[in-house]
Backbone as CSV, one residue per row, in Angstrom:
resi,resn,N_x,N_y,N_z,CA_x,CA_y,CA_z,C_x,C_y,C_z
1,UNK,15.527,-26.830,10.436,16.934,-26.630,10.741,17.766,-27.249,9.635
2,UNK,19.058,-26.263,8.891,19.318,-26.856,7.793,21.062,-27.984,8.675
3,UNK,20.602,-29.544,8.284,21.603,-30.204,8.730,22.866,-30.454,7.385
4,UNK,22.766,-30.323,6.516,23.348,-30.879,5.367,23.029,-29.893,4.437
5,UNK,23.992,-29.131,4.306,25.410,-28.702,4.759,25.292,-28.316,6.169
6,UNK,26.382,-28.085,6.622,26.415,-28.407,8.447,26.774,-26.548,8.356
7,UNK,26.466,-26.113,9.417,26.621,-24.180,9.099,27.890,-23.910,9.867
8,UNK,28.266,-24.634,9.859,29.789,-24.696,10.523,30.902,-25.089,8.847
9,UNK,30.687,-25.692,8.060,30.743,-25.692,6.985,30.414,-24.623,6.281
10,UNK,29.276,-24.113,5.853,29.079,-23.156,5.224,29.804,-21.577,5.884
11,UNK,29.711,-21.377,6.871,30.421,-20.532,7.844,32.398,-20.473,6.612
12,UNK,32.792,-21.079,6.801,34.024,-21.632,6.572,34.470,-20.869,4.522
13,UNK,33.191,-20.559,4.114,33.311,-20.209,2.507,32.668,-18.890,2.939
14,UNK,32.829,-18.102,3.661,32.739,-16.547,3.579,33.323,-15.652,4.713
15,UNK,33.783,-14.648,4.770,34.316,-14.026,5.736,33.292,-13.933,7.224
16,UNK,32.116,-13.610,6.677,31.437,-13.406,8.273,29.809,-14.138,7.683
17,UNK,29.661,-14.341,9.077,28.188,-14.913,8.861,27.192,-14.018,8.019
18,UNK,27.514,-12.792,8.518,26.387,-11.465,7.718,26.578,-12.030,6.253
19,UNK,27.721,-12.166,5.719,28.258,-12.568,3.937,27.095,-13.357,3.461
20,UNK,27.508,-14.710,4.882,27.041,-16.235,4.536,25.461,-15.719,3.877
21,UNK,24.678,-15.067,4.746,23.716,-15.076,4.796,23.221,-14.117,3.497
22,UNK,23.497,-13.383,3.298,23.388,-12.068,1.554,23.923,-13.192,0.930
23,UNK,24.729,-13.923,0.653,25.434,-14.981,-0.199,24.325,-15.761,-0.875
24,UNK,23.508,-16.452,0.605,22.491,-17.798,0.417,21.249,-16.589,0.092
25,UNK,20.862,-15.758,0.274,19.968,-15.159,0.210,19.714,-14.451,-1.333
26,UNK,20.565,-14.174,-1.830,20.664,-14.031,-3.426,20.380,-14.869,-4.131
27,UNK,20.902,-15.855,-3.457,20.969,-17.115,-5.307,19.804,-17.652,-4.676
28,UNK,19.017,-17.769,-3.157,17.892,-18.453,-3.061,16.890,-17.750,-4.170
29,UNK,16.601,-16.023,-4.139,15.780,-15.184,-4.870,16.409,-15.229,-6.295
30,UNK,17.423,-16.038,-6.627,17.341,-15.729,-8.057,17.096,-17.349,-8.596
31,UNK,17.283,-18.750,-7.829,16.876,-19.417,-7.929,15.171,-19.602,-8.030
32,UNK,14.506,-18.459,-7.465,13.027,-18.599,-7.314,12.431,-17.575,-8.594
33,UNK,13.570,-17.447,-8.892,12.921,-16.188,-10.041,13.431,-16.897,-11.160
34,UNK,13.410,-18.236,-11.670,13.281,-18.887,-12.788,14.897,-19.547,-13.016
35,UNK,16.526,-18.756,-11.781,17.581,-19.282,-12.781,18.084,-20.986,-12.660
36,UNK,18.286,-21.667,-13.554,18.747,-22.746,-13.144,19.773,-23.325,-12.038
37,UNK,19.235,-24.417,-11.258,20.066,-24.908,-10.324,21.430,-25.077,-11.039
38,UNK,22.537,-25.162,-9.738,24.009,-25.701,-10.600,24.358,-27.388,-10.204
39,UNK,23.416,-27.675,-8.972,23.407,-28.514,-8.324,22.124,-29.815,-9.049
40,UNK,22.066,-31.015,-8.660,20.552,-31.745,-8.952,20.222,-31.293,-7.435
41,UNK,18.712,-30.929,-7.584,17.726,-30.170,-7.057,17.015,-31.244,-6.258
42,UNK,17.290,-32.869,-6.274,16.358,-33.872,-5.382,16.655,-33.955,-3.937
43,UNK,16.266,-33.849,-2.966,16.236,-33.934,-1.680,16.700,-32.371,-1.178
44,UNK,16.464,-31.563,-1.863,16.307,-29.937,-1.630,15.671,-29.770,-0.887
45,UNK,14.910,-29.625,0.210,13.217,-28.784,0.694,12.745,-28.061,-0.018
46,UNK,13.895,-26.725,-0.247,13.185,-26.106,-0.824,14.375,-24.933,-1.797
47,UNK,14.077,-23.876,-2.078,15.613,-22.961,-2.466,16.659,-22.471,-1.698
48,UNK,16.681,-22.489,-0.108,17.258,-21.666,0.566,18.299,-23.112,0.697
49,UNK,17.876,-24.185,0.758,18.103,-25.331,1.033,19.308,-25.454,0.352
50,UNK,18.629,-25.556,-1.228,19.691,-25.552,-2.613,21.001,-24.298,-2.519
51,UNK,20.315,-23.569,-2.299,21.443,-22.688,-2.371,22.519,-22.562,-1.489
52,UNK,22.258,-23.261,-0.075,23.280,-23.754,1.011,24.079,-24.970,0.438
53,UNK,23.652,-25.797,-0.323,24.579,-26.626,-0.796,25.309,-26.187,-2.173
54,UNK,24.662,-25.311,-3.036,25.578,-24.811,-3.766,27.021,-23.991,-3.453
55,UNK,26.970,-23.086,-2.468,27.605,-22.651,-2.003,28.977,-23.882,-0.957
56,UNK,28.133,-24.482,-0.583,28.857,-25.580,-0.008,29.941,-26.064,-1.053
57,UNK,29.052,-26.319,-2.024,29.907,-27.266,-3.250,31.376,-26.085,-3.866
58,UNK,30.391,-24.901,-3.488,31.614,-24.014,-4.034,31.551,-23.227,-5.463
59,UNK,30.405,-23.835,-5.804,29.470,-23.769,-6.873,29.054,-22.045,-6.980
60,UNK,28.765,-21.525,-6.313,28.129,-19.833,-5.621,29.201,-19.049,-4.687
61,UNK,29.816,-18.611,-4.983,31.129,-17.689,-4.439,30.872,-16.417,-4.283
62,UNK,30.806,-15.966,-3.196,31.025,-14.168,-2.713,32.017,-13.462,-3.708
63,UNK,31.808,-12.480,-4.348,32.681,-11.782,-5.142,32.421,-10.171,-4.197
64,UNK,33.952,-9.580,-3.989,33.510,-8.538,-3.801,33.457,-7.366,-4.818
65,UNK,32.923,-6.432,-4.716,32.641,-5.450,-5.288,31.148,-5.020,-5.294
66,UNK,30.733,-4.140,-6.180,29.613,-3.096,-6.107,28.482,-4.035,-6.180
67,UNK,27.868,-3.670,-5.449,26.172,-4.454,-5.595,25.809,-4.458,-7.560
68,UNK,25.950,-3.709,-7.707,25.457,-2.978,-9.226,26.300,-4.168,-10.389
69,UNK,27.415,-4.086,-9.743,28.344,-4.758,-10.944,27.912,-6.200,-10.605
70,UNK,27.279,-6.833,-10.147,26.919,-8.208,-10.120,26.338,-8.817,-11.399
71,UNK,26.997,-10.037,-11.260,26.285,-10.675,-12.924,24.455,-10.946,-12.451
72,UNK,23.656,-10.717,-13.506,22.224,-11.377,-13.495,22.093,-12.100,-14.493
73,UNK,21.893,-13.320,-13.267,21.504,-14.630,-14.046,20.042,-14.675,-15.061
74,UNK,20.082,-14.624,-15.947,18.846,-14.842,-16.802,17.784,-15.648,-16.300
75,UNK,16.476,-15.517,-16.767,15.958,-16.619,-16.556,15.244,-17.635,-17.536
76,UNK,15.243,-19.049,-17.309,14.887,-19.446,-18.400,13.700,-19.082,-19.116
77,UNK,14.018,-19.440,-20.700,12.693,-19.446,-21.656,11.242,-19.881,-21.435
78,UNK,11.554,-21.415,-20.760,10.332,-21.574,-19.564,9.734,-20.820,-18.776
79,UNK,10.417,-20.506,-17.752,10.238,-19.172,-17.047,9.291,-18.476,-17.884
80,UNK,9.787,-17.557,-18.781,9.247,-16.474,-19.055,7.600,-16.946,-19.739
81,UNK,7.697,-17.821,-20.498,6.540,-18.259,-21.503,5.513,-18.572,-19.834
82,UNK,5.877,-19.561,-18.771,4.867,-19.688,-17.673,4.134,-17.652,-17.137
83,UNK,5.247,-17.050,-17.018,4.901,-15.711,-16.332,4.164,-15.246,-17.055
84,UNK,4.677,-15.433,-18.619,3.485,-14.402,-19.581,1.848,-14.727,-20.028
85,UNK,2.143,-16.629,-19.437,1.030,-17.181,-19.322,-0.041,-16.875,-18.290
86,UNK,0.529,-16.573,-17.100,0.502,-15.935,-15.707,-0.534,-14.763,-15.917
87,UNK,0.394,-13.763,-16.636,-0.154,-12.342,-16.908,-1.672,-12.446,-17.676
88,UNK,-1.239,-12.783,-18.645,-2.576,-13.647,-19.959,-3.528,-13.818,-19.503
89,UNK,-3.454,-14.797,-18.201,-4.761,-15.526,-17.568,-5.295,-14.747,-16.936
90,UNK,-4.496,-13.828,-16.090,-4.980,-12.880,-15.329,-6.055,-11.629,-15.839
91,UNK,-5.438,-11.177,-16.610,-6.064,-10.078,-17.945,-7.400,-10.708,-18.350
92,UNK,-7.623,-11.818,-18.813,-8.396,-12.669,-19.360,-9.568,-12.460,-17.542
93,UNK,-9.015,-13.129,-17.055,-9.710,-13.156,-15.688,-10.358,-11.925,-15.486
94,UNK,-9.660,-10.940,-15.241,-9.991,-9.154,-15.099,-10.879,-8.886,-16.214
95,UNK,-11.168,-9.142,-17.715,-11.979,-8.657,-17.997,-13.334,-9.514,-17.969
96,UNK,-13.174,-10.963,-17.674,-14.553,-12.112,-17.627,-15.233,-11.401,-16.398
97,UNK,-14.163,-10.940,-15.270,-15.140,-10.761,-14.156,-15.914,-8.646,-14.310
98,UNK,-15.525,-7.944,-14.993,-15.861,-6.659,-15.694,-16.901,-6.712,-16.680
99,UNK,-17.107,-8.050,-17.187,-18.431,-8.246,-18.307,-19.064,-8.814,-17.546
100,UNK,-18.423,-9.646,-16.350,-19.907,-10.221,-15.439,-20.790,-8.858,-15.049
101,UNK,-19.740,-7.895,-14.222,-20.256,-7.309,-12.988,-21.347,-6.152,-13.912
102,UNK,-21.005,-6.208,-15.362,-21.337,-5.318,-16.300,-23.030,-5.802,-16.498
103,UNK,-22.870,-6.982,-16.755,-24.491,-7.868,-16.873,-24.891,-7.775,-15.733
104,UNK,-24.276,-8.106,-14.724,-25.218,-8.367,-13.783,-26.124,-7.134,-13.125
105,UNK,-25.117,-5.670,-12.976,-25.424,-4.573,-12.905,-26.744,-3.411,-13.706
106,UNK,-27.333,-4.648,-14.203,-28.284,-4.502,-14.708,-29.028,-4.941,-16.450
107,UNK,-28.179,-5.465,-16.500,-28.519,-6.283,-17.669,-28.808,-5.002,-19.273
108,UNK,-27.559,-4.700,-20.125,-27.281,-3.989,-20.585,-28.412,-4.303,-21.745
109,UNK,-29.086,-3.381,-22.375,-29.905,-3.628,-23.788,-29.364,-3.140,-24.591
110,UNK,-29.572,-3.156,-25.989,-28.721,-2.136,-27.249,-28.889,-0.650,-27.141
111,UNK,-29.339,-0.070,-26.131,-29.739,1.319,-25.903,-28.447,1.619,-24.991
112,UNK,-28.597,1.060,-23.363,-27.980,0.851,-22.214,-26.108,1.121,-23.482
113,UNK,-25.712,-0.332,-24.055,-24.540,-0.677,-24.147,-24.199,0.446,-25.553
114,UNK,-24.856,0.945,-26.377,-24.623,2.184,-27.473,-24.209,3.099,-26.126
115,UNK,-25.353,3.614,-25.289,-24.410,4.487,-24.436,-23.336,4.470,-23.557
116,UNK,-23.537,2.803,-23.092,-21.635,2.832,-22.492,-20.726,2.961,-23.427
117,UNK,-21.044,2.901,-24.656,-20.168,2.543,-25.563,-19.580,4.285,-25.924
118,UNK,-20.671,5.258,-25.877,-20.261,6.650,-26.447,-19.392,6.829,-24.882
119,UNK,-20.037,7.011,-23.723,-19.404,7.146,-23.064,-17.752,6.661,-22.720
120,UNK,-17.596,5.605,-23.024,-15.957,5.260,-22.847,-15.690,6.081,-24.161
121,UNK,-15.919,6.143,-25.476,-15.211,6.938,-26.196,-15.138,8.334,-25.914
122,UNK,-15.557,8.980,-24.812,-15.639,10.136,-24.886,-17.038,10.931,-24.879
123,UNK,-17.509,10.464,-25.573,-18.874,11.296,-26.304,-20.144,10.809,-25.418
124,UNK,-21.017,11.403,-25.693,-22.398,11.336,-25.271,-23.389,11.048,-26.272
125,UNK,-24.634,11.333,-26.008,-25.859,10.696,-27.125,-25.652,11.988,-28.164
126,UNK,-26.033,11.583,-29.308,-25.799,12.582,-30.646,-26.410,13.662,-30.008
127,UNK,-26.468,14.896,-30.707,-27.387,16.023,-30.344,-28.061,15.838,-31.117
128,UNK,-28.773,15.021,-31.986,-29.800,14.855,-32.898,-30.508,13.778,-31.816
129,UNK,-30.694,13.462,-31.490,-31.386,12.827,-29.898,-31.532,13.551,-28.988
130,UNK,-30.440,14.265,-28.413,-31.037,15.373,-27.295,-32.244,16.548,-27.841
131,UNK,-31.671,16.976,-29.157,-33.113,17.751,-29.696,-34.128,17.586,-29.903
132,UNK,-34.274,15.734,-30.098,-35.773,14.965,-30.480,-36.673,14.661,-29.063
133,UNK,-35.462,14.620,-28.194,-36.090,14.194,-26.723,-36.287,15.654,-26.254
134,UNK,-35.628,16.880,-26.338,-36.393,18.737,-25.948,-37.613,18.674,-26.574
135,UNK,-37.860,18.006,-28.029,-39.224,18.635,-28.953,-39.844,18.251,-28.206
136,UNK,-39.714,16.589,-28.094,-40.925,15.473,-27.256,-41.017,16.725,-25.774
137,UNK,-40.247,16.825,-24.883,-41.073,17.841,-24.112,-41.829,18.748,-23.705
138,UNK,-41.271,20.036,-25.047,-41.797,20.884,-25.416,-43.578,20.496,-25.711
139,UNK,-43.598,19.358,-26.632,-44.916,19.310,-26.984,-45.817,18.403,-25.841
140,UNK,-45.290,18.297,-25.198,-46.030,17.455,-23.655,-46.308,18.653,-23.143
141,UNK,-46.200,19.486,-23.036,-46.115,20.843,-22.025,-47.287,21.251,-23.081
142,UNK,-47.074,21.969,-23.946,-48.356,22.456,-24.699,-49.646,21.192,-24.723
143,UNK,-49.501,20.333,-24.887,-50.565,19.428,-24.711,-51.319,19.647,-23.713
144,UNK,-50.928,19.829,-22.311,-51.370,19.914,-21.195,-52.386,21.665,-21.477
145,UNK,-51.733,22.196,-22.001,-52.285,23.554,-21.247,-53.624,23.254,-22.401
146,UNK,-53.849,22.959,-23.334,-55.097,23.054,-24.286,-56.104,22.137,-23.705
């Protein structure tokens, strides 16, 4: 239950509660999406928290007009360098666990991994291999009948 700011207070900096609430509910999601507090951030809980006292302070003001025409707050340089770190690790992750499942799936030899290898490019085994592996048949078959 948020006591401080009192919602009888916050009530008091927007026309209707519906406002109050799109008001605190914006700057909580843009506070969580990297933008800097306007407030010090100690004894916060958490963003929804912060952003009830920003607004309190007077700090975060209802503007009317178009959803569209709203300013977007940037987010910091921090921000972005953690997210892209985020992404990085992940990618990194996605392909460690694709070379596991790759080994483990049978344990690739230089034969096995030449042909995954034609295969993702497109291609298949030379036809100078498929013709050496028809002869080899061909002459298994005549072997037999003599």
């Amino acid at each position: 239950m948020l006591t401080d700011p009192s919602i009888e207070k916050l009530k008091q900096k927007t026309a209707s509660p519906y406002d109050l609430t799109v008001l605190v509910s914006k700057r909580a999601r843009e506070l969580t999406d990297g933008a800097q507090p306007m407030l010090d951030a100690e004894g916060a809980a958490n963003v929804v928290s912060l952003a009830c006292r920003e607004v309190a302070a007077d700090k975060v003001v209802a503007v009317k007009g178009d959803v569209e025409d709203e300013a977007v707050i940037p987010i910091t340089r921090e921000e972005k360098i953690r997210r892209r770190e985020e992404a990085e690790n992940r990618r990194r992750m996605l392909e460690e666990e694709r070379a596991e499942r790759m080994s483990v799936s049978g344990g690739l030899n230089s034969k096995g991994l030449d042909d995954l290898i034609d295969a993702l490019a497109g291609g298949g085994p030379d036809e100078e291999e498929i013709v050496a592996e028809e002869d080899g048949a061909e002459e298994s078959e005549f072997d037999d009948e003599e």
